[in-house]
PyMOL commands that place a pseudoatom at each C-alpha (Angstrom):
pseudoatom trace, name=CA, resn=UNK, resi=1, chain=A, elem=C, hetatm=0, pos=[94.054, 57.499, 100.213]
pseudoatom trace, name=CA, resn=UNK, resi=2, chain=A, elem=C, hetatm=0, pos=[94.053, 61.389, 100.132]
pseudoatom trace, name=CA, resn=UNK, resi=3, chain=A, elem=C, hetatm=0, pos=[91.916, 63.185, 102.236]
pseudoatom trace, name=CA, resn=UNK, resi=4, chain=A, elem=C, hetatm=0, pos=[87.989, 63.729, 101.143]
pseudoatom trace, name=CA, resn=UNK, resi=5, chain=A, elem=C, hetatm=0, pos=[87.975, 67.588, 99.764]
pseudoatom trace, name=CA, resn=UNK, resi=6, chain=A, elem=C, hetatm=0, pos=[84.876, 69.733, 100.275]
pseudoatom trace, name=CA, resn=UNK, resi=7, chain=A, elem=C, hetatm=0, pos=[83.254, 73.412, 100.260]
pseudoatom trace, name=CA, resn=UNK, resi=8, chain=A, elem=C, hetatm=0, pos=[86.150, 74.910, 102.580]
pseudoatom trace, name=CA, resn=UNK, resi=9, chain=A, elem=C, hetatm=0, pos=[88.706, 73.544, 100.625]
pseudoatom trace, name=CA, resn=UNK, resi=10, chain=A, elem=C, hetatm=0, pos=[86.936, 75.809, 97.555]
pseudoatom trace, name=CA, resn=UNK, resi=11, chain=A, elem=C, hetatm=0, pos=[86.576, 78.332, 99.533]
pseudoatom trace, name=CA, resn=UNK, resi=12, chain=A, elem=C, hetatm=0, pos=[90.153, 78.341, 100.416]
pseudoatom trace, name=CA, resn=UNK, resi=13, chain=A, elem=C, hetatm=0, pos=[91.773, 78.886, 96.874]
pseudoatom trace, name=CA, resn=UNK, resi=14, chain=A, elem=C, hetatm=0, pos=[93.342, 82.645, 96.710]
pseudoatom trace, name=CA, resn=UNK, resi=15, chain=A, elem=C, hetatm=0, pos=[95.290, 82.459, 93.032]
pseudoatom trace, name=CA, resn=UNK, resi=16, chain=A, elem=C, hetatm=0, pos=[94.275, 81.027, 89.940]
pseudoatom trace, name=CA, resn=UNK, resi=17, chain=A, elem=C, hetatm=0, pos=[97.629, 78.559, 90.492]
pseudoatom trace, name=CA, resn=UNK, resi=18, chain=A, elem=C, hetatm=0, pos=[95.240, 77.306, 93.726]
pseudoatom trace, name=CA, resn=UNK, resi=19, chain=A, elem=C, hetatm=0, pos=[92.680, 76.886, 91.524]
pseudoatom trace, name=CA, resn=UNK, resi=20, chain=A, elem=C, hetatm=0, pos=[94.699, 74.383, 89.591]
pseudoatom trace, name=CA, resn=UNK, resi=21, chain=A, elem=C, hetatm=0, pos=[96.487, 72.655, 92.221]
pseudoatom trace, name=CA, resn=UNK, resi=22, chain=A, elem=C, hetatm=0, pos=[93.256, 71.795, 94.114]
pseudoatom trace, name=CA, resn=UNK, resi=23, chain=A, elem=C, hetatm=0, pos=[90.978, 70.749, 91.297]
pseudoatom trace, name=CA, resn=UNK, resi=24, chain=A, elem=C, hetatm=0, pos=[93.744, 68.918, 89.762]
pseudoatom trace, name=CA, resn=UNK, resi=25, chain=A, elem=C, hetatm=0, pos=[93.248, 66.314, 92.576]
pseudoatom trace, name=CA, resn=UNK, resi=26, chain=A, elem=C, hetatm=0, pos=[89.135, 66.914, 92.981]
pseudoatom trace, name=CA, resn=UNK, resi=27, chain=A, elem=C, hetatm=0, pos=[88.044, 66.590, 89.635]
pseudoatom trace, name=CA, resn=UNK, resi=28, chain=A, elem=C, hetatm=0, pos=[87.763, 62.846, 89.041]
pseudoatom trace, name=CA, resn=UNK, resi=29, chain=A, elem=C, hetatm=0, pos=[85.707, 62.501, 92.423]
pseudoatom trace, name=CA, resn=UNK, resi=30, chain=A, elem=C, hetatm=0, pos=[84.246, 66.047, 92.388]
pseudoatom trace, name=CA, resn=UNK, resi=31, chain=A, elem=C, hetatm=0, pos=[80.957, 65.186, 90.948]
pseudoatom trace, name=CA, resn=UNK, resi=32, chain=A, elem=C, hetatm=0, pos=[80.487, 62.352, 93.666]
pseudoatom trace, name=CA, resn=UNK, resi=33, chain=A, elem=C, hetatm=0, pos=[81.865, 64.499, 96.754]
pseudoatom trace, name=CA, resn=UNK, resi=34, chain=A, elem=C, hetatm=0, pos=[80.749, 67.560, 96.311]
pseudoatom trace, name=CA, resn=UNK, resi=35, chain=A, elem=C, hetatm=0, pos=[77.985, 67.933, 93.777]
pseudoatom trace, name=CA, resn=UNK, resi=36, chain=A, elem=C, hetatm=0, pos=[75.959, 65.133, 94.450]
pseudoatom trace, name=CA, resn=UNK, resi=37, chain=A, elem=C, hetatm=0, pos=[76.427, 64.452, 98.246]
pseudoatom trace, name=CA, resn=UNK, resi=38, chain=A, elem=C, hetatm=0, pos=[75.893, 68.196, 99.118]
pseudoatom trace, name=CA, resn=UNK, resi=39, chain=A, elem=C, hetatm=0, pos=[72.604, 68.858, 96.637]
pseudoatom trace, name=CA, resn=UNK, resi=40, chain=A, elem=C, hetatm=0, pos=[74.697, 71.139, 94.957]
pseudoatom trace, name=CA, resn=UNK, resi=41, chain=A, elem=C, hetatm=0, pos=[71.387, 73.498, 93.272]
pseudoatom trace, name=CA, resn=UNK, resi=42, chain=A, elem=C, hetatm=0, pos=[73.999, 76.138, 91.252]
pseudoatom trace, name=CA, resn=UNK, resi=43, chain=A, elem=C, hetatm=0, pos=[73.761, 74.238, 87.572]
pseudoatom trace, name=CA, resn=UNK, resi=44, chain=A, elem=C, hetatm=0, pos=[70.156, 73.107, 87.876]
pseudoatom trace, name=CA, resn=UNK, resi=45, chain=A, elem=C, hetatm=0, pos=[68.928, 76.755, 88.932]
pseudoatom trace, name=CA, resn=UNK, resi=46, chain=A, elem=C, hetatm=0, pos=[71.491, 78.162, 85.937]
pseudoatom trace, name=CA, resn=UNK, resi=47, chain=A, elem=C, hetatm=0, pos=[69.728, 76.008, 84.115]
pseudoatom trace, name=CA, resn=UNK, resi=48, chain=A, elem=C, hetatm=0, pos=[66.279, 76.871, 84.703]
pseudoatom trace, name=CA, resn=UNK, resi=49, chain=A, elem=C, hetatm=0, pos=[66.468, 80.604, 84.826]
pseudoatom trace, name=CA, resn=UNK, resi=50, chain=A, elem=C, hetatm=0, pos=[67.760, 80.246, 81.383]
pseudoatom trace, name=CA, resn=UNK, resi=51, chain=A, elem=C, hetatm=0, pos=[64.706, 78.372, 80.315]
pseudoatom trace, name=CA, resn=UNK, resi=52, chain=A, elem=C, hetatm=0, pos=[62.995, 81.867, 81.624]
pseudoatom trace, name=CA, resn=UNK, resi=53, chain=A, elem=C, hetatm=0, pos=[64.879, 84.219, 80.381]
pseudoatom trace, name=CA, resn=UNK, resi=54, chain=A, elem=C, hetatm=0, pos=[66.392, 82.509, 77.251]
pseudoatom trace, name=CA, resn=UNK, resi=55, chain=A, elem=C, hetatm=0, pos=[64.924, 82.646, 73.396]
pseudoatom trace, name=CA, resn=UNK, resi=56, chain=A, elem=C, hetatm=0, pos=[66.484, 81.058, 70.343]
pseudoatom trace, name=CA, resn=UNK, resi=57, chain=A, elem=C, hetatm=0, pos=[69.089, 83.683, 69.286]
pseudoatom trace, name=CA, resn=UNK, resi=58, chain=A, elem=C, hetatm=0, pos=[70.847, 82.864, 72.769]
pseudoatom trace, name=CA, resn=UNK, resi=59, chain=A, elem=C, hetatm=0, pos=[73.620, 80.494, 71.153]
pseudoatom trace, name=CA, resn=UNK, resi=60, chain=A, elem=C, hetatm=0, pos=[76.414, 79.724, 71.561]
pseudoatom trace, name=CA, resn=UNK, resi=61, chain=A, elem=C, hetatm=0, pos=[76.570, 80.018, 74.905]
pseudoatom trace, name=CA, resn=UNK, resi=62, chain=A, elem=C, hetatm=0, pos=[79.914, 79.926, 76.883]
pseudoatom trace, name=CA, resn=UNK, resi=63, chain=A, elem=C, hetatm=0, pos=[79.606, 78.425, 80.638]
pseudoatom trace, name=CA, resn=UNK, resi=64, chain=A, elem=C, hetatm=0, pos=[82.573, 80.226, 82.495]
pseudoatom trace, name=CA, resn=UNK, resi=65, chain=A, elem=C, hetatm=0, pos=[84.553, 78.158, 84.934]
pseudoatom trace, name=CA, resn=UNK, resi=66, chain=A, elem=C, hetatm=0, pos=[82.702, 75.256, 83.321]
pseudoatom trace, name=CA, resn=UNK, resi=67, chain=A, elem=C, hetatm=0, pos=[84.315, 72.955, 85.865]
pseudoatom trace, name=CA, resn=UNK, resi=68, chain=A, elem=C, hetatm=0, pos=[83.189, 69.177, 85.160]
pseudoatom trace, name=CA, resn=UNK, resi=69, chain=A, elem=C, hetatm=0, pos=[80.361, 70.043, 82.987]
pseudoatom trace, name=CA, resn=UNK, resi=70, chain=A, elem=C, hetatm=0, pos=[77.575, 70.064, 85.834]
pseudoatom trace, name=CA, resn=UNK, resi=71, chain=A, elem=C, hetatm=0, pos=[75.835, 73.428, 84.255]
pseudoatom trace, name=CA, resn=UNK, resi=72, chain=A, elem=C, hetatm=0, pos=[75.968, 71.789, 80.853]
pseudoatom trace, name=CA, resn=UNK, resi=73, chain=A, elem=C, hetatm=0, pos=[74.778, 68.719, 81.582]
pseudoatom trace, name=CA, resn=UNK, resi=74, chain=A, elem=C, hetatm=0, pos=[71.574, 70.417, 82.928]
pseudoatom trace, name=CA, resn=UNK, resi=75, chain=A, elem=C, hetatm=0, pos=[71.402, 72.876, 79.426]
pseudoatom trace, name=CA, resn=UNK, resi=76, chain=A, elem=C, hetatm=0, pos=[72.262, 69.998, 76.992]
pseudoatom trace, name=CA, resn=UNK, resi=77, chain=A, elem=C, hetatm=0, pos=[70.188, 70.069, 74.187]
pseudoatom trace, name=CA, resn=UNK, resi=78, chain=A, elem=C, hetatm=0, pos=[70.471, 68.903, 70.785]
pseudoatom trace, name=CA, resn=UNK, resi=79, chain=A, elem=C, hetatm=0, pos=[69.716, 72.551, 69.279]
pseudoatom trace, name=CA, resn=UNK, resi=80, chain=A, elem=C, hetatm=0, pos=[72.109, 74.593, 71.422]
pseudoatom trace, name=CA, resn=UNK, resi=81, chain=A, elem=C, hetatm=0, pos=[75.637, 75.310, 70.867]
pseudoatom trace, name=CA, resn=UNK, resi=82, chain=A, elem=C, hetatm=0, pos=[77.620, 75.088, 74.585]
pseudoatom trace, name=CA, resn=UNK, resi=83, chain=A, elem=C, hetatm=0, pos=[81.733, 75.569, 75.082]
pseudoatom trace, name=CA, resn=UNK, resi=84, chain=A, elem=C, hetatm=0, pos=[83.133, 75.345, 78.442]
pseudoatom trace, name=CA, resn=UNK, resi=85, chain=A, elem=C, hetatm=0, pos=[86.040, 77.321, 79.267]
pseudoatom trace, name=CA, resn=UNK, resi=86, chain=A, elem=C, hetatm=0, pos=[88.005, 76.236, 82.775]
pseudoatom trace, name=CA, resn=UNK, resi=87, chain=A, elem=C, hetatm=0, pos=[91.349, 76.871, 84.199]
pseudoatom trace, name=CA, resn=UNK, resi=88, chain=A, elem=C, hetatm=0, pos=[91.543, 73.471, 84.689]
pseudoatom trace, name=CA, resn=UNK, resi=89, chain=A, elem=C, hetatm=0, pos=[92.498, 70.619, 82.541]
pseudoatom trace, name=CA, resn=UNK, resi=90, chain=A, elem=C, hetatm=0, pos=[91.334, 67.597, 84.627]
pseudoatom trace, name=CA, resn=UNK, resi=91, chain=A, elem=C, hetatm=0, pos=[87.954, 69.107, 85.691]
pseudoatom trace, name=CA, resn=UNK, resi=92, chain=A, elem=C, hetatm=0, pos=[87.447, 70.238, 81.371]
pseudoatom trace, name=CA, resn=UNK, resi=93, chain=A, elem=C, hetatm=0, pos=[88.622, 66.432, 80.840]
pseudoatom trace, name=CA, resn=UNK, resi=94, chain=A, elem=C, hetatm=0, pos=[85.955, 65.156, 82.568]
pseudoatom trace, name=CA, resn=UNK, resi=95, chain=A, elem=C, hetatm=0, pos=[83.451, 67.541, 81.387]
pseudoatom trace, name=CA, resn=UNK, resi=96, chain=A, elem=C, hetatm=0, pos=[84.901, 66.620, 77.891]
pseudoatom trace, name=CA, resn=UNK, resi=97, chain=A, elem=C, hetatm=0, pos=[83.394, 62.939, 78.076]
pseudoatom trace, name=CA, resn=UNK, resi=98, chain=A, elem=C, hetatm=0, pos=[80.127, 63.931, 79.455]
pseudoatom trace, name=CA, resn=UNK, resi=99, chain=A, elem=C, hetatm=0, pos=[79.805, 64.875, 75.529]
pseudoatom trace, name=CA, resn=UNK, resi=100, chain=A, elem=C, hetatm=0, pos=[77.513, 68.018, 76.016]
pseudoatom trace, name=CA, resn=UNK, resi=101, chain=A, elem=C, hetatm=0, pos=[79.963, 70.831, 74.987]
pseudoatom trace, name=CA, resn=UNK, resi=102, chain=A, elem=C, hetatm=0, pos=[81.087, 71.052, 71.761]
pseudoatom trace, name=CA, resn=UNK, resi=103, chain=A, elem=C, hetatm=0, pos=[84.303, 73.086, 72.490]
pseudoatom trace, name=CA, resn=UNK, resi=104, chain=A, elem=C, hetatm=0, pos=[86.367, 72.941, 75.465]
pseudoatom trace, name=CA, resn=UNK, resi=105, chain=A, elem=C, hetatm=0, pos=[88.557, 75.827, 76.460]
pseudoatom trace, name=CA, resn=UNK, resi=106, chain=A, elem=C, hetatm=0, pos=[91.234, 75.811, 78.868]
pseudoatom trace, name=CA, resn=UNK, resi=107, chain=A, elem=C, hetatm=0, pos=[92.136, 79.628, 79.913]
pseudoatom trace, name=CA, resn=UNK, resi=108, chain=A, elem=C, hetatm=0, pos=[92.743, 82.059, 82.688]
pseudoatom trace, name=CA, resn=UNK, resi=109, chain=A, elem=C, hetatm=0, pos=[89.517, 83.673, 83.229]
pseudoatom trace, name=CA, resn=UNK, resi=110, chain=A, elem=C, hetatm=0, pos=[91.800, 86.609, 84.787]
pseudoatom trace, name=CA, resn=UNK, resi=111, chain=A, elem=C, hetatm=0, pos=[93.499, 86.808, 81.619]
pseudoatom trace, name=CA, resn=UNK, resi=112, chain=A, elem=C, hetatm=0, pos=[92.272, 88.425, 78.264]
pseudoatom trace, name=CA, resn=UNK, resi=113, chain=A, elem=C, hetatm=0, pos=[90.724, 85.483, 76.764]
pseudoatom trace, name=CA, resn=UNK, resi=114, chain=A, elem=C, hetatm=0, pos=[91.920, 84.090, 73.118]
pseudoatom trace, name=CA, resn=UNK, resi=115, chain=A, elem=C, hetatm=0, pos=[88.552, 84.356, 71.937]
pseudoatom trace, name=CA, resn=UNK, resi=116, chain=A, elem=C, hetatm=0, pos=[86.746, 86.956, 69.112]
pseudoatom trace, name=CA, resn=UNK, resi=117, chain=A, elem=C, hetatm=0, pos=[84.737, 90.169, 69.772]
pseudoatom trace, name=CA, resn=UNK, resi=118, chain=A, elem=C, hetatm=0, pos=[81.066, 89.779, 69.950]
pseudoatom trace, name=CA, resn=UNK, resi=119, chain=A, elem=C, hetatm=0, pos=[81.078, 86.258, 69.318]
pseudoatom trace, name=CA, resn=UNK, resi=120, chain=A, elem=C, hetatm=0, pos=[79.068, 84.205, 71.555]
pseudoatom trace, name=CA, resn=UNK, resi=121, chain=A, elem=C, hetatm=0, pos=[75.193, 85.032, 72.273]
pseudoatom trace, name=CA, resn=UNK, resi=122, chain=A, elem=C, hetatm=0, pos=[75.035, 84.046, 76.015]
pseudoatom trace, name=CA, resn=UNK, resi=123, chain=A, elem=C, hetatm=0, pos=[77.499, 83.800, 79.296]
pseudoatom trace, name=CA, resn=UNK, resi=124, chain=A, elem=C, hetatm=0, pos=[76.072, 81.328, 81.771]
pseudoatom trace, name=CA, resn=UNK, resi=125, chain=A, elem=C, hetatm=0, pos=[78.262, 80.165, 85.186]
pseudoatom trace, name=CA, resn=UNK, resi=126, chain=A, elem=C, hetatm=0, pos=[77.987, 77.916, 88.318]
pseudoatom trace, name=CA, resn=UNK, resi=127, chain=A, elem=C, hetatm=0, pos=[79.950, 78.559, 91.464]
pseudoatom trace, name=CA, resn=UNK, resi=128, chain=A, elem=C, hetatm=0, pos=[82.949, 80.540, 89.660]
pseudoatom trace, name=CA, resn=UNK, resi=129, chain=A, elem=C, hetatm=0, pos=[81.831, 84.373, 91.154]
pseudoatom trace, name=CA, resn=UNK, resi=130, chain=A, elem=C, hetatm=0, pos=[82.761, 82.773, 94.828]
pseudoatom trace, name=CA, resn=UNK, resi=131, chain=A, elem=C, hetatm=0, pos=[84.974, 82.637, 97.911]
pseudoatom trace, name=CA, resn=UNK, resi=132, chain=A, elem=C, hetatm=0, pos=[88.909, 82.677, 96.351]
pseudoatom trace, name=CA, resn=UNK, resi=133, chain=A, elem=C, hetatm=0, pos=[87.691, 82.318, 92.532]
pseudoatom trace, name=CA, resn=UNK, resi=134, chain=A, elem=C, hetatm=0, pos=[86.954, 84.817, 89.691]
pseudoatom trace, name=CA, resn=UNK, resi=135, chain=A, elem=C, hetatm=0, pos=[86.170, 88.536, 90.642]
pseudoatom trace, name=CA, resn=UNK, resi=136, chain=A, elem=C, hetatm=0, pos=[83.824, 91.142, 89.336]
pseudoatom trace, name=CA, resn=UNK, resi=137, chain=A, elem=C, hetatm=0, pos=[86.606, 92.589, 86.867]
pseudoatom trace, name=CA, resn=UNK, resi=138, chain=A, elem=C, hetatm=0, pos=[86.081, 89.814, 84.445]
pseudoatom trace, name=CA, resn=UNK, resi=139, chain=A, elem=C, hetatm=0, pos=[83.129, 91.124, 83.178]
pseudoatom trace, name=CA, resn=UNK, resi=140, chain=A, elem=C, hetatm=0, pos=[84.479, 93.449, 81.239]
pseudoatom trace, name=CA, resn=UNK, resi=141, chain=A, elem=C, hetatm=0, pos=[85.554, 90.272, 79.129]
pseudoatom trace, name=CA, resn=UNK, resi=142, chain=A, elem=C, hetatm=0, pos=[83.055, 88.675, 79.508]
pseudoatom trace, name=CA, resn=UNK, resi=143, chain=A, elem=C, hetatm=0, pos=[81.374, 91.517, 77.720]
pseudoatom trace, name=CA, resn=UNK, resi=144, chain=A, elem=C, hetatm=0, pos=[83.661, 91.755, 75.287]
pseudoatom trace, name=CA, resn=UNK, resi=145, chain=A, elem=C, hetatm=0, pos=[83.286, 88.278, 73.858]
pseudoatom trace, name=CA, resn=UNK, resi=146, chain=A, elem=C, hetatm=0, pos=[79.317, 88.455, 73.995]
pseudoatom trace, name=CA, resn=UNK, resi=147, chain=A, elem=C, hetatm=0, pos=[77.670, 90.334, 71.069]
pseudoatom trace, name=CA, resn=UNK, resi=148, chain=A, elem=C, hetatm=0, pos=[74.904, 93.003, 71.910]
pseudoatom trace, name=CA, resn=UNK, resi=149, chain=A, elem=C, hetatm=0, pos=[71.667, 91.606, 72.863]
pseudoatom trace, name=CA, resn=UNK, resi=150, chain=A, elem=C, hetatm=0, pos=[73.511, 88.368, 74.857]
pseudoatom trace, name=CA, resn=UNK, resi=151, chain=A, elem=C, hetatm=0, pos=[72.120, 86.858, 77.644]
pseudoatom trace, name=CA, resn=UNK, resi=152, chain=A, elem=C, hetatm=0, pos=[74.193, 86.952, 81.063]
pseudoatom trace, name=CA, resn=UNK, resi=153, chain=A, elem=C, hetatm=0, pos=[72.973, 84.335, 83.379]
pseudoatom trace, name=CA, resn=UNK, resi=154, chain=A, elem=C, hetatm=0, pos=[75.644, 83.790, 86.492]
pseudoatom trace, name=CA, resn=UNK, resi=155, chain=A, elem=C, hetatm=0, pos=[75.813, 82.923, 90.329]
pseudoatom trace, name=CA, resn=UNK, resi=156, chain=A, elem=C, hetatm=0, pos=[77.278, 85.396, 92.275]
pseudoatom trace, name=CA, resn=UNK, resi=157, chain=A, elem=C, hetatm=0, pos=[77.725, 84.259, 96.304]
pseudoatom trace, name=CA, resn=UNK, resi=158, chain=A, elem=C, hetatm=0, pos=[76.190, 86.553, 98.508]
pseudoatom trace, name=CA, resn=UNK, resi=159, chain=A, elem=C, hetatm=0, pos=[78.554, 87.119, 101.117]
pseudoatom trace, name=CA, resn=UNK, resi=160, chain=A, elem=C, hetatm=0, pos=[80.843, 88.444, 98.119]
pseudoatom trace, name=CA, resn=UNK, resi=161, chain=A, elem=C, hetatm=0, pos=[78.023, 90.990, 96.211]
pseudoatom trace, name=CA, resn=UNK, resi=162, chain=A, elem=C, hetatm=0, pos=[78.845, 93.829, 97.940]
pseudoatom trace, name=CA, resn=UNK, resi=163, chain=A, elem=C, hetatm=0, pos=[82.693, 92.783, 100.053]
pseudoatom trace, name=CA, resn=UNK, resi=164, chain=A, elem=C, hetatm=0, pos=[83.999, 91.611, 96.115]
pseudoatom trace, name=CA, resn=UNK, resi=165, chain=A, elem=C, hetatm=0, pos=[82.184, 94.374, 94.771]
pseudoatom trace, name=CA, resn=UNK, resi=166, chain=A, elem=C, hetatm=0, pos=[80.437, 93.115, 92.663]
pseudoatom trace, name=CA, resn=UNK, resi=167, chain=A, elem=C, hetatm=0, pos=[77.763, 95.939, 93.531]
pseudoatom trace, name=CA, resn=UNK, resi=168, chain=A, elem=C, hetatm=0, pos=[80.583, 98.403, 91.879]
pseudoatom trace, name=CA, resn=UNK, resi=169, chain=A, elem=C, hetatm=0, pos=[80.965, 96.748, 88.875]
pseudoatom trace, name=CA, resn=UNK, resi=170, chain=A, elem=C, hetatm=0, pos=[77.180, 96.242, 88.318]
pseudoatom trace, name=CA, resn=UNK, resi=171, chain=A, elem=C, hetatm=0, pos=[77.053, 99.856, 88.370]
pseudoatom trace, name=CA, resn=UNK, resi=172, chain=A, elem=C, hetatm=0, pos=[80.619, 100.730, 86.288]
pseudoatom trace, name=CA, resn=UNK, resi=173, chain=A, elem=C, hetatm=0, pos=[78.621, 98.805, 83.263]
pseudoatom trace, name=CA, resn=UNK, resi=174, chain=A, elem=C, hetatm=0, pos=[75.304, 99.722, 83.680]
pseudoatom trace, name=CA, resn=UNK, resi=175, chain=A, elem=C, hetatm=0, pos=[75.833, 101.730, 80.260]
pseudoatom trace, name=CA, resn=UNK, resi=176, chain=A, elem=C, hetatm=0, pos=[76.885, 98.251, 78.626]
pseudoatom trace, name=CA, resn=UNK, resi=177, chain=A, elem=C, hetatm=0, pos=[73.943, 96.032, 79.759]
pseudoatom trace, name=CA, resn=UNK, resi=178, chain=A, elem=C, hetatm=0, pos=[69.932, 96.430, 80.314]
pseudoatom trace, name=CA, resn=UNK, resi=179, chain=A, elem=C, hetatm=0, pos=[68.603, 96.765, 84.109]
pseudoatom trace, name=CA, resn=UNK, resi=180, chain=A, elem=C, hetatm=0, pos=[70.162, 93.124, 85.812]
pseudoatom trace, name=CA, resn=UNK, resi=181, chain=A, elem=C, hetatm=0, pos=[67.436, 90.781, 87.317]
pseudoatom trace, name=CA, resn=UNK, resi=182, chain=A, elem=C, hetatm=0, pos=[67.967, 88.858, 91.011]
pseudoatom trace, name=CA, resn=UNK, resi=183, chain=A, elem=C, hetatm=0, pos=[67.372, 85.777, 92.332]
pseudoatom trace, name=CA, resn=UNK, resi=184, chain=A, elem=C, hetatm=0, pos=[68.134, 84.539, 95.406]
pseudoatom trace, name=CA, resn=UNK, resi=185, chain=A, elem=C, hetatm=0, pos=[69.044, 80.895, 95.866]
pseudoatom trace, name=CA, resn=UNK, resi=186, chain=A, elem=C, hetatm=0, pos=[69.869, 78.431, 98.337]
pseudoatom trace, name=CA, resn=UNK, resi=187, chain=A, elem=C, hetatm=0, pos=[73.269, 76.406, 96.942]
pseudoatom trace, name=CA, resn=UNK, resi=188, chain=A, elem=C, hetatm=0, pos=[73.127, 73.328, 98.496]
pseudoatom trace, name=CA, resn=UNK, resi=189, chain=A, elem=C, hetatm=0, pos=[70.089, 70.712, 99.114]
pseudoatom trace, name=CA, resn=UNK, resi=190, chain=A, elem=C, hetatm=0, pos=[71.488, 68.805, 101.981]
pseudoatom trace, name=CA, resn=UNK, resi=191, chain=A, elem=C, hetatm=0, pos=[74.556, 70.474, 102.914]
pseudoatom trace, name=CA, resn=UNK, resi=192, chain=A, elem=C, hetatm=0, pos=[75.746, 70.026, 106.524]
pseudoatom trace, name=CA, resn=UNK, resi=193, chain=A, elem=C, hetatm=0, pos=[78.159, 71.789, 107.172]
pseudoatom trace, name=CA, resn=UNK, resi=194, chain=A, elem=C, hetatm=0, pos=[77.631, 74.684, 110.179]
pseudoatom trace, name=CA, resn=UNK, resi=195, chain=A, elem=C, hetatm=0, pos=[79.688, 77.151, 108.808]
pseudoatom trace, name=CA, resn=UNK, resi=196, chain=A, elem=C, hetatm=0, pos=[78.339, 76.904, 104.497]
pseudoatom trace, name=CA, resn=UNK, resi=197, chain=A, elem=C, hetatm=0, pos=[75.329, 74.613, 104.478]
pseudoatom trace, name=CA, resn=UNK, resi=198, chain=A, elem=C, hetatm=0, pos=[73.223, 77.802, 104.152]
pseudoatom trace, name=CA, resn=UNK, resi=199, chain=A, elem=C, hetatm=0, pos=[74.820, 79.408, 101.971]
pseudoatom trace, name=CA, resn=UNK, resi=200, chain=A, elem=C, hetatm=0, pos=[73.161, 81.265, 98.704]
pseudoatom trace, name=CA, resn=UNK, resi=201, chain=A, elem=C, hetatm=0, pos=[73.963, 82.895, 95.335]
pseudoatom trace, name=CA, resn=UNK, resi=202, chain=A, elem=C, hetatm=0, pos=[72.499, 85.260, 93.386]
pseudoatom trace, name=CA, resn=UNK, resi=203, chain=A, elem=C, hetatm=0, pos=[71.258, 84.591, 90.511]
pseudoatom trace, name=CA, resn=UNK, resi=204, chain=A, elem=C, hetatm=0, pos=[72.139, 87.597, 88.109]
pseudoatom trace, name=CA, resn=UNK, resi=205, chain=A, elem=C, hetatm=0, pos=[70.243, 88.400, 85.224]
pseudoatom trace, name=CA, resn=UNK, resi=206, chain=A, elem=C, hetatm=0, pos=[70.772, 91.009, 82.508]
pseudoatom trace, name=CA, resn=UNK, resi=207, chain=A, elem=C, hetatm=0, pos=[71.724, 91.848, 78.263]
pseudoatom trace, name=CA, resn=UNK, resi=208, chain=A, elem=C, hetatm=0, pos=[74.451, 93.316, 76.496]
pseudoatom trace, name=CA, resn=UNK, resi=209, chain=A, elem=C, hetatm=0, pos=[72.987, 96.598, 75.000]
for i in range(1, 209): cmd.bond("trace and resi %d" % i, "trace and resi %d" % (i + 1))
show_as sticks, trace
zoom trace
């Protein structure tokens, strides 16, 4: 039996090739070992700060580094219009069967996507702007593939806001998007562990001009 994975393991990825290498082996028990015995909070608060901020021209809506679905499980609604994009194929495989996406996408988030201009109406993500993941620079597609007046709803962890720099890219767009709103969240429920069970994201809010 292989070893039970967990948040350092995550934390530990440094290429997107890591990225695919450790979930390959994670995603069928990912929901069970990680999400639900740690509380994990990212998807449901995702979820509920887009019920704030969110109207009815917000679709379709792309969740980046969709993972095993957990963000759109907690969006799924009949009237909405959610892909998932992921680098990869086991974790989108068993998002795919949780039946709440109607496109799945594998990609390279690092990579200019194979997607149109100005085509979807909101960005939401989960745990992808973290420790070894996705950095700041992929907002500029991000952008790109959002049409103006999209909503950008996204976890950023807050050890890595200003030491990703994040901060700096925040301000490079500022031009490109209306004045971003912050939350600050706790990630995990019932996490133990010394070194992460406190962690917290922040909740980024903000339009495409």
């Amino acid at each position: 039996m292989s070893e039970k994975k967990g948040v350092k393991d995550a934390y530990s990825i440094k290429t997107p090739e890591d990225s695919i290498n450790l979930y390959r082996s994670w995603a069928s028990t990912y929901d069970s070992d990680f999400a639900i015995q740690n509380n994990y909070r990212s998807p449901i608060e995702i979820a509920k700060y887009f019920d704030k901020y969110s109207n009815h021209k917000d679709t379709p809506i792309l969740d980046v580094g969709a993972g095993t679905g957990l963000v759109g499980e907690c969006l799924n609604e009949s009237s909405r219009e959610i892909d998932a994009i992921d680098i990869s194929p086991e974790m989108l495989n068993i998002a795919r069967l949780k039946n709440c996406y109607s496109k799945i996408i594998e990609a390279d988030l690092t990579k200019r996507l194979l997607i149109s201009d100005n085509h979807y109406g909101a960005i939401v993500s989960a745990g992808t702007f973290t420790h070894g993941h996705v950095g700041p620079d992929v907002l500029d597609e991000l952008l790109r593939v959002t049409r103006s007046g999209g909503l950008f709803i996204f976890t950023i962890h807050y050890q890595l806001y200003k030491k990703a720099g994040f901060d700096k890219k925040i301000l490079e767009i500022e031009k490109s998007i209306t004045k971003p709103n912050f939350h600050e969240v706790s990630v995990y429920g019932n996490n133990l562990d010394k070194d992460h069970g406190s962690d917290k994201v922040i909740i980024t809010v903000f339009r495409k001009r």
